[in-house]
Structure formats: structure tokens, C-alpha cells
N, C-alpha and C positions, 0 to 999 in steps of 0.2 A: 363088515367090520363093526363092531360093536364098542360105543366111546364111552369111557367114563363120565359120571356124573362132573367130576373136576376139571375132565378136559373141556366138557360143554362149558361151564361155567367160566373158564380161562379166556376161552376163544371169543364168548359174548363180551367179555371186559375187556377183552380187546379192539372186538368189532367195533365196540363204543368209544373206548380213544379214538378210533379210525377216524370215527366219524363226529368227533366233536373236530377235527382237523389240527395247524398247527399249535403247539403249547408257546406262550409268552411267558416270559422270563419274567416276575416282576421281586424290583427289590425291595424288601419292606420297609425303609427309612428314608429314605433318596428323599430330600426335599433342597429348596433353595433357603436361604435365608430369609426371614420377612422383614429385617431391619436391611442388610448391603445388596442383598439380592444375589451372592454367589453360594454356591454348593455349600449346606453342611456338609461338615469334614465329619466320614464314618468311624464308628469305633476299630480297632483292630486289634488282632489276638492280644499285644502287647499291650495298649493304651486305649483309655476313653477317649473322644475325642467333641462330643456330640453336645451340648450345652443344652440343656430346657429349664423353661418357664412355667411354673406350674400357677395360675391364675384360676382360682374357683376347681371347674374340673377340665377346663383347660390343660393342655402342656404343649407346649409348642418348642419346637427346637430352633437353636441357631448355630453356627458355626463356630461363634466365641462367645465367653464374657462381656467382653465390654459388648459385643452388638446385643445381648439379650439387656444388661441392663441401661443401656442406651434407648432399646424398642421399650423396656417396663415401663420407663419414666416417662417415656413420650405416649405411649399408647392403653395404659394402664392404669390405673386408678384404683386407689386401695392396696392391701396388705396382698402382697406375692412371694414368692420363693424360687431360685435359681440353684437349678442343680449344676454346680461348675464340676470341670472332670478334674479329678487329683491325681495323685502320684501314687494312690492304687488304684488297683482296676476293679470296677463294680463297685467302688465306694466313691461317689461323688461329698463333694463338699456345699452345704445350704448355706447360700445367701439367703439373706431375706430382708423383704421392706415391711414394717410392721407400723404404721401412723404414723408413714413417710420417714420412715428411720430406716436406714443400710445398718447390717448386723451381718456378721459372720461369726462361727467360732472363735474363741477364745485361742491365740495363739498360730492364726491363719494368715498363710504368705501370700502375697499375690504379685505376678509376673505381669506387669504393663509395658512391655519392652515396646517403642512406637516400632511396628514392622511394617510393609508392605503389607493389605491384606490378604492378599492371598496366603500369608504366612500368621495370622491372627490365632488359630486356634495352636500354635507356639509359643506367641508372643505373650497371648493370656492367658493367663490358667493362674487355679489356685495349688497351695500345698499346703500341707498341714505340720510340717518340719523345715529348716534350714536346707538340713544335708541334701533333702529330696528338691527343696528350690537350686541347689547348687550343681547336683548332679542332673537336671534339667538343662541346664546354662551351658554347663561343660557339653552335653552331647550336642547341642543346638549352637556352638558358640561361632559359628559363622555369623549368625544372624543375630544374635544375644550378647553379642561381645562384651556391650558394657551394662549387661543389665544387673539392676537392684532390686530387692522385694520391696515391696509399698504397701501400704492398708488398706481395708476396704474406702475408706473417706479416699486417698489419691485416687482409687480406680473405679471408683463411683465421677469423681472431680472430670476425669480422663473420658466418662462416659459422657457427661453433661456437657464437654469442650465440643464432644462428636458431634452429638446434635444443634450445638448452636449453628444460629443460620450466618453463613460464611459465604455463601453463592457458591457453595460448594456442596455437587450431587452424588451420593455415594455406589449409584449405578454408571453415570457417566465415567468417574474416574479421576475427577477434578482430584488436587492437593490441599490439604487441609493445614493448618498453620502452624502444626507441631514442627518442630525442628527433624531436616530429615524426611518430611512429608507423608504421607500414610495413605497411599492409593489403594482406591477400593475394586478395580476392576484388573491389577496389576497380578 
């Protein structure tokens, strides 16, 4: 029997998966938080969800707002930028510190709802509209019951409370002093 050139070549690119053995699945954003230590929350079809910090040529992700700029202030020095997810998809909203100034857009909602963290990238987020901070609230209002938008200055304020030292560790799980408590391992 006489094989085509295509068939040789088929069967070599297979002998070769053969033999590189089994495939690992790897996913290409999966990290943990660097400021609470629990999973970034991944994007999905519907919603952003992923927060990053872009420092120099850095970008590091975290799970919410308030832990990226919680980790800026504490771990970072100098002028950075915070890509928060909004209420459209593939357009995030830039925070930025520019000689220790918090700035955001003109016009920018922010969602500080104290949650559980495992509920954080809910609780926080930006929007760049009312209707879209409302129609957030409404789908979420199990856990958003009473919430209000605030400015960047409150959710900056909200970041710097996180890190004050309270003998409270945000891997352990301790409670932190807000009303309602804000567990980070929950």
C-alpha cells in the first residue's frame, strides 16, 4: 500500500502528541489575590470581574477595588493606575494616584457595600452612570440591600480603614471593625 505524503505527515504529528504524553489544562489568569489571599474573581461572558494595577510595567490583578487599592497604598510608591471593572464589558474605569492623589473620572459611582469578602468583587466596583450603579443593587440586592454610591475619597477612606493595623489578618479571617464585619476568608 502506498501512503500519502499527508497521511505520513498526520500520523508523525500524532506519534508526537503520543509521545509528549498527557496534556495539562492550564488557565491563563487563575491567580490569588496579593493583598486578602483569596481567588481573583474571573471575567465572564456577561461581566468583568478581575481588577488590576498597573505600576511601571507591572499589572497585577486582584479580586476587588478596594484590595488593589488597599495593596497600592501599602505596597507601592509613586503614581499608579487601577483598572476597576464597570458596568460595561471590556471597558474598565481608571483610577489613578498621581503625587498621592486618588482621581477618577469625572462623574464616577462607586459601590463600597461592607460584604463578606468572598462577595467583594460585588460589593466593589465602579460605574460610570446612576442607572447602571442601580440596576447593579437591584440584581445583587440580597447582599446590597442598603447600598449607596460614594466617591473615590470614601472608597479610598474604606481602603486605608482595611489596612489599619486592628490585630486583625485578612488571611486568617478575623473581623474587622466596620459595622456588620467584613470577613476575609468567608
Amino acid at each position: 500500500m502506498k501512503m500519502s505524503s499527508t497521511k505520513i505527515m498526520l500520523s508523525g504529528a500524532f506519534a508526537l502528541l503520543l509521545a509528549a504524553g498527557p496534556v495539562r489544562t492550564v488557565f491563563a489568569h487563575e491567580a490569588e489575590c496579593p493583598h486578602c489571599g483569596l481567588d481573583v474573581v474571573q471575567d465572564t461572558a456577561e461581566q468583568d470581574n478581575e481588577t488590576a494595577l498597573k505600576y511601571g510595567k507591572k499589572r497585577i490583578e486582584y479580586r476587588c477595588v478596594l484590595c488593589a487599592i488597599a495593596d497600592g497604598d501599602k505596597s507601592y510608591k509613586g503614581d499608579l493606575t487601577i483598572l476597576a471593572p464597570s458596568e460595561t464589558k471590556g471597558k474598565p474605569i481608571e483610577i489613578t494616584r498621581k503625587d498621592g492623589e486618588w482621581s477618577a473620572p469625572e462623574g464616577t459611582l462607586f459601590l463600597g457595600q461592607n460584604v463578606k469578602h468572598k462577595y467583594c468583587q460585588t460589593g466593589y466596583r465602579a460605574f460610570r452612570t446612576r442607572s447602571a450603579f442601580d440596576a447593579h443593587v437591584k440584581k445583587n440586592k440580597v447582599i446590597l440591600a442598603e447600598a449607596k454610591p460614594i466617591s473615590i475619597n470614601e472608597l479610598v477612606d474604606a481602603a486605608h480603614a482595611e489596612t489599619a493595623p486592628k490585630g486583625h489578618s485578612h488571611k486568617e479571617g478575623h473581623m474587622d471593625s466596620h459595622e456588620g464585619g467584613h470577613s476575609h476568608k468567608e
